[in-house]
N, C-alpha and C positions, 0 to 999 in steps of 0.2 A: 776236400773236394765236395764232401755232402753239402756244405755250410753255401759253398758256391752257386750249387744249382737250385735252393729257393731263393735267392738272391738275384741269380738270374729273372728267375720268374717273375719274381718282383717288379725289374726291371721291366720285363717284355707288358706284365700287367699296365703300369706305369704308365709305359710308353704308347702302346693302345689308346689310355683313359683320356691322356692329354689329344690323341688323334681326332677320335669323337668330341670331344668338345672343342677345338677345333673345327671341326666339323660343325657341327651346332653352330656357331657362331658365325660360319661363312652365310649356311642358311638363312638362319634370322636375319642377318645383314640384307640380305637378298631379298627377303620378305619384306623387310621393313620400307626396302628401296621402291619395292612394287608399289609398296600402299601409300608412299609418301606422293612416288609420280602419278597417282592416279588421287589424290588428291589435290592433285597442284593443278587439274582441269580446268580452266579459266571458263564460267561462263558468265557468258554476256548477259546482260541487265536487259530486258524489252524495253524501248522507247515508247515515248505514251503514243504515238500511232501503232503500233503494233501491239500493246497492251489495251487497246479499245478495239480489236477484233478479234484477239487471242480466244475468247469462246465460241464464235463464230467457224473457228478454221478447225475442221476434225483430227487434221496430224501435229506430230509433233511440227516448232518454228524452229529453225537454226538462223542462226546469223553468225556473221563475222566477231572475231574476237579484235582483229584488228581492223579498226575504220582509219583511214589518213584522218591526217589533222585539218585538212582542209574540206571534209564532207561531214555533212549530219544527215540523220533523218529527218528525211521531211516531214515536217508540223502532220497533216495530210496526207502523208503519201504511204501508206498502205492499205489495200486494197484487195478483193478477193472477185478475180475477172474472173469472165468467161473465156476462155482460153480453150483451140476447138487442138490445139497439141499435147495437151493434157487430161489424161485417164480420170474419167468423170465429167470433163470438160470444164473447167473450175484449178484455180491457181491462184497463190497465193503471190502479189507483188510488194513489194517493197520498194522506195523510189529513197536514193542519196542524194540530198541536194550542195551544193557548194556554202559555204560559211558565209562567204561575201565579205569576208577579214579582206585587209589591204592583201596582206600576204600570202593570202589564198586566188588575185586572180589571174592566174594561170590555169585554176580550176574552173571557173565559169560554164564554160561550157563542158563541162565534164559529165553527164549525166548519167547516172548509174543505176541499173534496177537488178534486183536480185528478183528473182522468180522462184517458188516452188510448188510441189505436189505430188502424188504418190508414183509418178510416171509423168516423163514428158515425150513426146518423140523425140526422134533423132534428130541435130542439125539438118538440113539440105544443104547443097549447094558444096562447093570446096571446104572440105573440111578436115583438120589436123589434128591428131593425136600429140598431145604435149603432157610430158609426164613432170613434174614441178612439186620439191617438197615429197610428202606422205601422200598425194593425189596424181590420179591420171584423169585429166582432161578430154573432152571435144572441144575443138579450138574451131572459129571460124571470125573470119577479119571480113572487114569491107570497105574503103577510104569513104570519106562521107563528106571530106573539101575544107580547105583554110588549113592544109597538113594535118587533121586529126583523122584516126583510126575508129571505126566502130568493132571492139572485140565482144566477141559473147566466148563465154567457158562455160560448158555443160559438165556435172559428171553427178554420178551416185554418192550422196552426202551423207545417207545412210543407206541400209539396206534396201528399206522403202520409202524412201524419199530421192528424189530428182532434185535437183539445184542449178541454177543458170543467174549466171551474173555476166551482165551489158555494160559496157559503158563505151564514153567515146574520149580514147585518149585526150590527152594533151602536153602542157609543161609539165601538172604537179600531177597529174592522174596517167601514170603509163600501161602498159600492158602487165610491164612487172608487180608493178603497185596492183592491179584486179588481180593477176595471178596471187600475190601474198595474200590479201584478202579470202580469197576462195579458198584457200588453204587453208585459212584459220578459221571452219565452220563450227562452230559447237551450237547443242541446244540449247536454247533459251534456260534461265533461271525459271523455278517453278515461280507459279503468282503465290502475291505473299498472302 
């Protein structure tokens, strides 16, 4: 009977040591899992018009990770207006132009601008909360003729930045296609 109860202990010792490391090993898993998805951040490359005013503009740039295949940026098209809805009065524009591929023209008239700055006001007018993805939107529509939609989607892209993307539907550019877009903000790649 004596020979049994260190034996036991043994056991119970044992059986603990394997629990903890167990244990250990679920963590690390966990850990590892953190640092892997937060490496897997996709950020977006600046195109050479938004990398020819990148020192000009005081906050951080976000842009989309994902752009359709049928829009680029335009050669041109960023800009730093005057804009009297935004805090400072000063915003940064971005213009999407269509590809002008065979396969792209259902996008033609697609025009797309992202806006940002460290505040913007709020839409006016009819305006809808649409929550989509990891993001809650201000939505606001307005027909603009020949069947296509003008939507704008405002929301807090970061903390202190405002973000708004326009564009005016069509075939290859829908409201779903801006909505995934605006989903997919991250910052810019530091310059090299």
């Amino acid at each position: 009977m004596e020979m049994e109860e260190p034996r036991l202990k043994r056991k119970k010792v044992v059986i603990i040591a394997l629990v903890v490391v167990v244990l250990i090993a679920v963590i690390a898993a966990f850990v590892a899992k953190v640092v892997l998805v937060q490496d897997q951040i996709v950020r977006p490359t600046a195109p050479p018009s938004v990398s020819a005013i990148r020192s000009s503009w005081s906050s951080v740039i976000l842009l989309p990770t994902f752009v359709p295949v049928c829009l680029t940026y335009g050669a041109n098209g960023t800009s730093i207006k005057d804009d009297p809805t935004a805090r400072g009065g000063k915003a940064l524009d971005i213009q999407l132009v269509s590809t002008g591929t065979a396969a792209c023209n259902g996008a033609q008239r697609s025009d797309v601008t992202i806006t940002q700055a460290p505040a913007l006001e709020s839409l006016s007018g009819e305006v809808r909360t649409l929550t989509d993805g990891r993001m809650q939107f201000a939505r606001q529509t307005e027909a603009v003729g020949a069947g296509q939609t003008k939507v704008t989607l405002q929301w807090h892209c970061l903390v202190n930045v405002m973000c708004r993307i326009t564009g005016t539907t069509g075939d290859l550019i829908t409201e779903d296609v801006l909505s995934r877009m605006a989903d997919s903000f991250e910052i810019i790649k530091p310059a090299a």
